[in-house]
C-alpha positions in Angstrom: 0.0 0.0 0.0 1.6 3.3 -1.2 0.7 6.2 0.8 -0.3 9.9 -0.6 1.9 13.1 -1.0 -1.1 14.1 2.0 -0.5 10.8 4.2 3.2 11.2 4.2 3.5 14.7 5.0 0.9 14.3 8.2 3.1 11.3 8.9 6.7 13.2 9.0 4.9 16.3 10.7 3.7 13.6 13.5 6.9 12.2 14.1 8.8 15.3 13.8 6.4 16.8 16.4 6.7 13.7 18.4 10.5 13.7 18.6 10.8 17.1 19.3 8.7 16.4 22.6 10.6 13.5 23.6 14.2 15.6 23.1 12.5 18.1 25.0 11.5 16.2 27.5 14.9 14.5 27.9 17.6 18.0 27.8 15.3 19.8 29.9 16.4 18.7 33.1 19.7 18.9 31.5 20.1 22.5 30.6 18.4 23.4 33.8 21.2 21.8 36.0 24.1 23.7 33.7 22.0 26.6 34.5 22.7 25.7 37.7 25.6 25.4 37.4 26.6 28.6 36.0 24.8 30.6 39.2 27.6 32.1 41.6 25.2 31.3 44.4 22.9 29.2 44.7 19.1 28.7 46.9 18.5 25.9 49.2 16.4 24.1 46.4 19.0 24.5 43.9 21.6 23.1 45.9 19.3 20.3 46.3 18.8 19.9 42.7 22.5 20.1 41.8 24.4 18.4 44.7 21.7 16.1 46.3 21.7 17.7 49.3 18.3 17.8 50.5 17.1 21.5 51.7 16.1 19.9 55.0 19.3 18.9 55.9 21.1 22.5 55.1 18.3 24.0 57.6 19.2 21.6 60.0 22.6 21.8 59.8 22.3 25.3 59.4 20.5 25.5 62.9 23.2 23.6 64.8 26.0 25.2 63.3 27.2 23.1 60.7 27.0 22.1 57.1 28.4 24.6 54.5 29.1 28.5 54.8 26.1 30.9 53.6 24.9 34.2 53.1 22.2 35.6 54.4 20.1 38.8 53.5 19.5 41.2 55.6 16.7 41.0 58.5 16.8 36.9 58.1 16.4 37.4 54.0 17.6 34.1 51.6 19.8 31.7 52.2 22.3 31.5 49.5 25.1 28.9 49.2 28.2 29.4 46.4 29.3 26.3 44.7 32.8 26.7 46.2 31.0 26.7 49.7 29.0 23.1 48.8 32.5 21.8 47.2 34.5 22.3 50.3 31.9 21.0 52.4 31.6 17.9 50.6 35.1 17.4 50.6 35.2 18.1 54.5 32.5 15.3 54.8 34.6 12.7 53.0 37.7 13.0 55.0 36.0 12.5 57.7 34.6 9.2 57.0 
Protein backbone atom coordinates (compact mmCIF):
# COMPACT_ATOMS: atom_id res chain seq x y z
CA UNK A 1 0.00 0.00 0.00
CA UNK A 2 1.56 3.26 -1.17
CA UNK A 3 0.68 6.24 0.80
CA UNK A 4 -0.32 9.86 -0.63
CA UNK A 5 1.91 13.11 -1.00
CA UNK A 6 -1.05 14.12 2.02
CA UNK A 7 -0.54 10.82 4.21
CA UNK A 8 3.24 11.20 4.23
CA UNK A 9 3.54 14.75 4.97
CA UNK A 10 0.93 14.33 8.20
CA UNK A 11 3.08 11.26 8.90
CA UNK A 12 6.72 13.22 8.96
CA UNK A 13 4.93 16.29 10.71
CA UNK A 14 3.69 13.63 13.52
CA UNK A 15 6.93 12.23 14.06
CA UNK A 16 8.76 15.35 13.76
CA UNK A 17 6.40 16.79 16.40
CA UNK A 18 6.68 13.67 18.38
CA UNK A 19 10.49 13.67 18.60
CA UNK A 20 10.82 17.11 19.26
CA UNK A 21 8.66 16.44 22.56
CA UNK A 22 10.60 13.52 23.60
CA UNK A 23 14.23 15.58 23.14
CA UNK A 24 12.46 18.10 25.00
CA UNK A 25 11.50 16.18 27.53
CA UNK A 26 14.93 14.55 27.88
CA UNK A 27 17.59 17.95 27.75
CA UNK A 28 15.33 19.78 29.93
CA UNK A 29 16.42 18.66 33.06
CA UNK A 30 19.68 18.89 31.46
CA UNK A 31 20.09 22.47 30.63
CA UNK A 32 18.45 23.38 33.83
CA UNK A 33 21.23 21.77 36.00
CA UNK A 34 24.08 23.71 33.69
CA UNK A 35 22.03 26.60 34.53
CA UNK A 36 22.67 25.74 37.67
CA UNK A 37 25.64 25.37 37.36
CA UNK A 38 26.63 28.62 36.05
CA UNK A 39 24.75 30.63 39.20
CA UNK A 40 27.58 32.10 41.57
CA UNK A 41 25.22 31.33 44.42
CA UNK A 42 22.86 29.25 44.69
CA UNK A 43 19.06 28.71 46.86
CA UNK A 44 18.47 25.86 49.19
CA UNK A 45 16.39 24.13 46.39
CA UNK A 46 18.96 24.51 43.85
CA UNK A 47 21.57 23.06 45.94
CA UNK A 48 19.35 20.30 46.34
CA UNK A 49 18.83 19.88 42.66
CA UNK A 50 22.52 20.11 41.82
CA UNK A 51 24.40 18.44 44.66
CA UNK A 52 21.74 16.10 46.31
CA UNK A 53 21.71 17.73 49.29
CA UNK A 54 18.29 17.81 50.53
CA UNK A 55 17.13 21.45 51.68
CA UNK A 56 16.07 19.90 55.03
CA UNK A 57 19.26 18.90 55.88
CA UNK A 58 21.07 22.45 55.12
CA UNK A 59 18.29 24.03 57.59
CA UNK A 60 19.17 21.64 60.03
CA UNK A 61 22.64 21.83 59.77
CA UNK A 62 22.29 25.30 59.39
CA UNK A 63 20.54 25.55 62.86
CA UNK A 64 23.16 23.63 64.83
CA UNK A 65 25.96 25.22 63.27
CA UNK A 66 27.21 23.13 60.66
CA UNK A 67 26.97 22.10 57.09
CA UNK A 68 28.36 24.60 54.47
CA UNK A 69 29.06 28.48 54.82
CA UNK A 70 26.12 30.91 53.60
CA UNK A 71 24.92 34.25 53.12
CA UNK A 72 22.21 35.61 54.36
CA UNK A 73 20.11 38.77 53.54
CA UNK A 74 19.55 41.19 55.62
CA UNK A 75 16.68 40.97 58.55
CA UNK A 76 16.80 36.87 58.05
CA UNK A 77 16.40 37.43 54.04
CA UNK A 78 17.55 34.06 51.64
CA UNK A 79 19.83 31.72 52.24
CA UNK A 80 22.31 31.55 49.53
CA UNK A 81 25.14 28.94 49.23
CA UNK A 82 28.21 29.37 46.38
CA UNK A 83 29.33 26.32 44.67
CA UNK A 84 32.76 26.68 46.21
CA UNK A 85 31.05 26.72 49.68
CA UNK A 86 29.05 23.14 48.85
CA UNK A 87 32.50 21.76 47.19
CA UNK A 88 34.46 22.31 50.28
CA UNK A 89 31.88 21.02 52.40
CA UNK A 90 31.65 17.93 50.65
CA UNK A 91 35.12 17.42 50.64
CA UNK A 92 35.17 18.10 54.48
CA UNK A 93 32.55 15.34 54.83
CA UNK A 94 34.56 12.74 53.01
CA UNK A 95 37.71 13.00 54.96
CA UNK A 96 35.99 12.48 57.66
CA UNK A 97 34.63 9.15 57.01
Amino acid sequence: MELSEEQKVMFETVVSESFQSVLQNMLTPVVNLELLKRKEALTEKEVEALYGISANTLRTKRARGGGPTYRQGPERGNVLYTHKDIVNYLENIKKRT
